[in-house]
C-alpha positions as CSV (number, residue, x, y, z in Angstrom):
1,X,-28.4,17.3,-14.7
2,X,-25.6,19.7,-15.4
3,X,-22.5,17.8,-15.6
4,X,-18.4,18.9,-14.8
5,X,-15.8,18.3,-17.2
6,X,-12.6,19.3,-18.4
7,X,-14.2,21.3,-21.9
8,X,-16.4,23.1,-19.4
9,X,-14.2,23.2,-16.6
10,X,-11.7,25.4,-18.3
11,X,-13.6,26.8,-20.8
12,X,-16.3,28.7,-19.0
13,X,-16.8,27.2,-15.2
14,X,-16.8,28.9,-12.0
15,X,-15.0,26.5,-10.0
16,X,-12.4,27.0,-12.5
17,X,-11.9,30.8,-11.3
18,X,-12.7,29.5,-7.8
19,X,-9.5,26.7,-8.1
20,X,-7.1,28.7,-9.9
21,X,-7.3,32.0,-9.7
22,X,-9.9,33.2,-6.6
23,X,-7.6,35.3,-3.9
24,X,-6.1,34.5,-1.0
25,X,-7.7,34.6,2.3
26,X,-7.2,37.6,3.2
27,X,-8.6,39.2,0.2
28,X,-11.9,37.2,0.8
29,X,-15.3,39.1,2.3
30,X,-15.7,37.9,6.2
31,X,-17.8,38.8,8.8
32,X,-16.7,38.8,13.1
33,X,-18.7,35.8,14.5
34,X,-17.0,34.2,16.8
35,X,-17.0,30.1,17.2
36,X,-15.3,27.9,19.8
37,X,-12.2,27.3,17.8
38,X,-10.4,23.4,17.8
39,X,-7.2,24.9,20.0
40,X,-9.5,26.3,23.0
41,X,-11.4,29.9,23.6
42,X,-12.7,31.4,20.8
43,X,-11.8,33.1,17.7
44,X,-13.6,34.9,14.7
45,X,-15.0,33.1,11.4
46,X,-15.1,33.8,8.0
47,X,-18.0,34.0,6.3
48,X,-15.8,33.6,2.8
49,X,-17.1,33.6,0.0
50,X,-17.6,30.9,-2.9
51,X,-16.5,27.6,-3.7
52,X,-13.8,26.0,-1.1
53,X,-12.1,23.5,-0.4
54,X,-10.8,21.4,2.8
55,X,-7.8,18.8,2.3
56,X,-8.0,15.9,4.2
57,X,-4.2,15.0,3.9
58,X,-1.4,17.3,4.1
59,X,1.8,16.7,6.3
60,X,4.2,18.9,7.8
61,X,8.1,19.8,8.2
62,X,10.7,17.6,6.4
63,X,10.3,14.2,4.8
64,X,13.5,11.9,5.5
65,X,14.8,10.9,2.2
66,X,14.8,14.1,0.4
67,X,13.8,17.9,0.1
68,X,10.7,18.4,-1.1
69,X,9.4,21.9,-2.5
70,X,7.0,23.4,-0.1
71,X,8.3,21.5,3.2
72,X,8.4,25.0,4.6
73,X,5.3,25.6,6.5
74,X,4.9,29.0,5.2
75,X,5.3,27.9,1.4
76,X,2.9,25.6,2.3
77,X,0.1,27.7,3.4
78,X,0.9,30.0,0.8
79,X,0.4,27.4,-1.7
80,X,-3.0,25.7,-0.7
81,X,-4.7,29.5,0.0
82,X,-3.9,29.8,-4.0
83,X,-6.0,27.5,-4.9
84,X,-8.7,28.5,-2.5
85,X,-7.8,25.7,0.1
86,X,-9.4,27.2,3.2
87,X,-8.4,24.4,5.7
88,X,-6.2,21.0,5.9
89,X,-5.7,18.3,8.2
90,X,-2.5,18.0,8.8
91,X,-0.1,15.2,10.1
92,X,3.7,15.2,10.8
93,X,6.1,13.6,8.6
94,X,7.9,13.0,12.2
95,X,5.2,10.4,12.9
96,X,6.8,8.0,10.6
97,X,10.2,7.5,12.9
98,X,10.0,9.2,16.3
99,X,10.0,7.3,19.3
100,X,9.0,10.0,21.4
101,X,5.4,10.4,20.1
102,X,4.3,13.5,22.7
103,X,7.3,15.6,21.1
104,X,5.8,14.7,17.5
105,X,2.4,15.8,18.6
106,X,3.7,19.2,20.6
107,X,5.3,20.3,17.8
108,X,2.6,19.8,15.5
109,X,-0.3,21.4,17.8
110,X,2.2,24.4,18.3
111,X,3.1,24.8,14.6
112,X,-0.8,24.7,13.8
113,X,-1.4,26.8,16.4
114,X,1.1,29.3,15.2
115,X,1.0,29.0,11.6
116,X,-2.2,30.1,9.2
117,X,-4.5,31.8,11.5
118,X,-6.2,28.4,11.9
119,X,-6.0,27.2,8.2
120,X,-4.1,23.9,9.8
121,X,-5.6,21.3,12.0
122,X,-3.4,18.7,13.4
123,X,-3.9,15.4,13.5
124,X,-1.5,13.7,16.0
125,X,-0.1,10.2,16.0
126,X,0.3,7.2,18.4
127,X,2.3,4.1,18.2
128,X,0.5,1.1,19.8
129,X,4.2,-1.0,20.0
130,X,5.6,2.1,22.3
131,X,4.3,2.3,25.9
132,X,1.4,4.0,27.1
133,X,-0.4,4.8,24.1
134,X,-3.1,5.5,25.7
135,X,-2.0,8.7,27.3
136,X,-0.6,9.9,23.6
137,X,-4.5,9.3,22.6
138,X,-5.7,11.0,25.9
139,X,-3.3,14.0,25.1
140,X,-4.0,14.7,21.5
141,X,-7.8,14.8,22.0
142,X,-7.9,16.7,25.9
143,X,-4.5,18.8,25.9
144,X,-3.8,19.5,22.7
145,X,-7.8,19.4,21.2
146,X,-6.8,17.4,18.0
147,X,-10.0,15.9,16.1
148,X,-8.1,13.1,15.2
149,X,-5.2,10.8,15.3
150,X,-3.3,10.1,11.8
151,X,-1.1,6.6,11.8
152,X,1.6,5.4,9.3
153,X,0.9,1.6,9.9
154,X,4.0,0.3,7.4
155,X,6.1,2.6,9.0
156,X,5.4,2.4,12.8
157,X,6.0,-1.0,13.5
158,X,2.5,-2.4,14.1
159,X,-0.4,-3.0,11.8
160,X,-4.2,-3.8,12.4
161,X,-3.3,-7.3,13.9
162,X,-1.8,-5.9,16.7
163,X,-3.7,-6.9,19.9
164,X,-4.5,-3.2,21.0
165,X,-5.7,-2.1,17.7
166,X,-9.5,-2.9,18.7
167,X,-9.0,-1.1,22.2
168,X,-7.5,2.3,20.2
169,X,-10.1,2.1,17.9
170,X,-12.9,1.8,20.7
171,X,-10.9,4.8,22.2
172,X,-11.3,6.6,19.0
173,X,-15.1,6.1,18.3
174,X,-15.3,6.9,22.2
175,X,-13.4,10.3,22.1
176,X,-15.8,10.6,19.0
177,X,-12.1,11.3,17.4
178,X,-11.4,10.6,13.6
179,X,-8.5,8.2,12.9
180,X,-6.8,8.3,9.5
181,X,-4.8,5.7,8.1
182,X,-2.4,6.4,5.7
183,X,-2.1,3.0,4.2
184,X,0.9,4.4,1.9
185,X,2.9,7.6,1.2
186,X,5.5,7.1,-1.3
187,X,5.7,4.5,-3.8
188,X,8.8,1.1,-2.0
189,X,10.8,1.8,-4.4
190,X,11.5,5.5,-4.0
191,X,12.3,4.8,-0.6
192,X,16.0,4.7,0.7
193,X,17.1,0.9,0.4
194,X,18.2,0.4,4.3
195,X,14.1,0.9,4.5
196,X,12.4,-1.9,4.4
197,X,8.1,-1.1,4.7
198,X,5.9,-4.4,5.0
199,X,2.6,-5.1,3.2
200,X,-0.3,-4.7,5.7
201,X,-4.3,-6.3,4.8
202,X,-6.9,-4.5,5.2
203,X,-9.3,-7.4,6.8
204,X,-8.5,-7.3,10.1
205,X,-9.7,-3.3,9.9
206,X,-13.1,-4.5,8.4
207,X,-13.3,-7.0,11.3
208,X,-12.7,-4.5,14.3
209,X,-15.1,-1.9,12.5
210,X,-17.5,-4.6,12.5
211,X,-17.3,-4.6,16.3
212,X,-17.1,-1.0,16.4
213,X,-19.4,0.9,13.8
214,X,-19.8,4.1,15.4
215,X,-15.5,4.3,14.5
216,X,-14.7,7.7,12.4
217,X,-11.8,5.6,9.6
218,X,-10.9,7.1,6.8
219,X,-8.0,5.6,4.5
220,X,-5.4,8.2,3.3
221,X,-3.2,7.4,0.1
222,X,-4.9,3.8,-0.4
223,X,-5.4,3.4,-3.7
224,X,-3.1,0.9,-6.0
225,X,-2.9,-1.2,-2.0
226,X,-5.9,-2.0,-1.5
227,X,-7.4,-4.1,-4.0
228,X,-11.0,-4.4,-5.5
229,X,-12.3,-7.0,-3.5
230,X,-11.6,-5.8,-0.2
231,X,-12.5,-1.7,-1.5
232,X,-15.6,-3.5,-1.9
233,X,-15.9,-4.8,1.6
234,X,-14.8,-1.4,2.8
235,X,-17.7,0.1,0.9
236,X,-20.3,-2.5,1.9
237,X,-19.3,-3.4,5.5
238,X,-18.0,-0.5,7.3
239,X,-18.8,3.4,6.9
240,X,-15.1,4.0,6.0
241,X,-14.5,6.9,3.7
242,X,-11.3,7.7,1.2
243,X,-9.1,10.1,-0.2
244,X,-8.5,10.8,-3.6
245,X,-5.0,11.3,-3.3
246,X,-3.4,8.2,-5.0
247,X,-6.5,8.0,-7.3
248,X,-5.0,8.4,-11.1
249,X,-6.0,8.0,-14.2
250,X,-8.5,9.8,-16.6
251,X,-11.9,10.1,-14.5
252,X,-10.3,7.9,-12.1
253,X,-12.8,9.5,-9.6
254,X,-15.8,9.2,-11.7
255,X,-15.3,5.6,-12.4
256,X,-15.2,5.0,-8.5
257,X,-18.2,6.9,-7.9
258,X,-20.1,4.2,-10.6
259,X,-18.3,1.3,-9.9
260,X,-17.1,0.8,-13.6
261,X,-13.9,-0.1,-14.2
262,X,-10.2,1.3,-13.2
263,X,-6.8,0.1,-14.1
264,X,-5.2,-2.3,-11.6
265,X,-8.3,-2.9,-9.4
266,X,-11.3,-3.4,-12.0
267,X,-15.0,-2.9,-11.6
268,X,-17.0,-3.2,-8.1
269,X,-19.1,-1.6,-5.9
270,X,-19.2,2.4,-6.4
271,X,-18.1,4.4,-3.4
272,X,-20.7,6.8,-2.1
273,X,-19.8,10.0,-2.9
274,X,-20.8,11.7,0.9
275,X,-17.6,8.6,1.6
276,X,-14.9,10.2,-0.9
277,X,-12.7,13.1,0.3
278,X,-10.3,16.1,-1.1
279,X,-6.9,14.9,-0.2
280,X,-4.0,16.2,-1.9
281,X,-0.7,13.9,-0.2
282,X,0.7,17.7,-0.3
283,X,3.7,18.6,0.0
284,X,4.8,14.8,-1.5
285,X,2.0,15.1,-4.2
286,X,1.9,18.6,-6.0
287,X,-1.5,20.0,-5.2
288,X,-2.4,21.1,-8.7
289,X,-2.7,16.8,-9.0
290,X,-5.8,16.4,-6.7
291,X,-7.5,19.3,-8.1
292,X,-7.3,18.0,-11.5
293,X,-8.9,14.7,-10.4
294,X,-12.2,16.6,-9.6
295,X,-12.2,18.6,-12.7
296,X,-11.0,16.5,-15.6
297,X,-14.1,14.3,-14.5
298,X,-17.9,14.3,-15.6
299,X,-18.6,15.5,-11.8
300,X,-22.2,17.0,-10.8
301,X,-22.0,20.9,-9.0
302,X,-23.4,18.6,-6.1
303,X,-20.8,15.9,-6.3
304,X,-17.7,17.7,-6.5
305,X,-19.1,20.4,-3.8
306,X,-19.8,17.2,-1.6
307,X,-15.8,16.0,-2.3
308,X,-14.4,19.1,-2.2
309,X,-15.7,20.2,1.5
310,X,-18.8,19.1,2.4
311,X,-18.2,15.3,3.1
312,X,-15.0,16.9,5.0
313,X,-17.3,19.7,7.1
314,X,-19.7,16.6,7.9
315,X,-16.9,14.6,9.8
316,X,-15.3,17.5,11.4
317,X,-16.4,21.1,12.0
318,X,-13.3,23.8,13.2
């Protein structure tokens, strides 16, 4: 079975053109199908060609406590096409504070919409403490045709005890949406000290997928959170599926795809690799970090196709 790793990768692999190097998208062979596109009406579809690569986790605009490089949405497209990123899922760093919730997701849909000729697909938010969440859920998936909803639960003032959690999720799986949760996006103790985040467990989440398996969940910036035990539940109990964004350490993802052990949540169960996702945390995380994870790992052609974009294309297809 031909293996992946760094030697190979950098030495004589294709995927290391493909990351590094391959062109932008417009430089890329395409063809003029058409497709029903994720805003409405139809639009053509590029038959590109060669490796590529979806991330699950980018957000837009400005992040509260600092600049960061490649807030600008432009900057930010031009980044991911340089390493052959063909399409994220984008959320808004505006989820994390806003009260008004419609205005967070209008301004996403329109900057998606706008910006990268399709490259971005939003992923709106809700906030089960404000009123009528519901109708934020009804808009994101019929008026502004968003294939899922992204929430911040430390940030957002509710967590998955809240009494209306099991009714959004069973609004979710209904809609056939995806929700992401980011369980994390910056380590406390960067954060600004009038910012105080809580601690949220993951149980209650097992316990209302349980209830509701046909639910689309998959955990964004988890790692170093949630511990072994309860990965293991994840893994075993629900059909959850992960990110590798806040995955580090040398073959980090490898040694989740076996089960062997990882510093700071030792052995367990290994995750199914259809259930692990490209997710770069961009523009928080550089994006150079996530492709590195694949590639400095004894990945399989098969395995790190399936993380890169395949497990992605099987949730959602544009």
């Amino acid at each position: 079975m031909q293996k992946f790793n760094r030697k190979t990768f950098l030495s004589n692999s294709l995927m290391a053109a493909a990351t590094f190097t391959l062109p932008a998208f417009a430089d890329l062979k395409a063809t003029g199908s058409e497709k029903q596109g994720h805003h409405g009406g139809t639009e053509a579809v590029s038959r590109r060609t060669g490796p590529e690569i979806i991330d699950t986790n980018v957000n837009l605009f400005h992040w509260p406590f600092r600049s960061l490089k490649y807030q600008n949405t432009a900057a930010l497209l031009e980044k991911l096409r340089h390493h052959r990123i063909t399409e994220a899922w984008a959320g808004s760093f505006e989820s994390l504070f806003f009260k008004n919730i419609d205005a967070v997701n209008v301004r996403l849909f329109e900057e998606c919409k706008n910006s990268g000729d399709g490259a971005l697909v939003p992923f709106g938010t809700v906030n089960l403490n404000w009123p009528d969440w519901e109708e934020d859920v009804r808009r994101c998936h019929e008026v502004y045709r968003m294939p899922g909803i992204r929430i911040y639960p430390i940030y957002q003032t509710f967590d998955f005890t809240h009494s209306d959690f099991p009714r959004f999720l069973e609004e979710i799986a209904k809609r056939d949406m995806i929700l992401q949760v980011a369980v994390k996006m910056e380590d406390a103790r960067h954060h600004h000290p009038l910012i105080q985040v809580r601690d949220i467990t993951i149980e209650p989440l097992i316990d209302a997928m349980n209830r509701i398996p046909e639910a689309n969940v998959q955990l964004l910036h988890w790692n170093r959170h949630v511990r072994r035990p309860m990965v293991n539940r994840l893994i075993e109990e629900t059909s959850v599926s992960f990110d590798i964004s806040r995955i580090e350490g040398n073959g980090a993802v490898y040694h989740y795809l076996t089960g062997k052990n990882w510093p700071g949540v030792g052995a367990g169960v290994p995750v199914p690799v259809e259930r692990m996702l490209f997710g770069s945390h961009a523009p928080y995380f550089p994006v150079e970090s996530a492709l590195l994870k694949l590639f400095e790992a004894p990945l399989t052609v098969e395995q790190i196709t399936r993380i890169m974009s395949e497990n992605a294309r099987n949730l959602y297809t544009t």
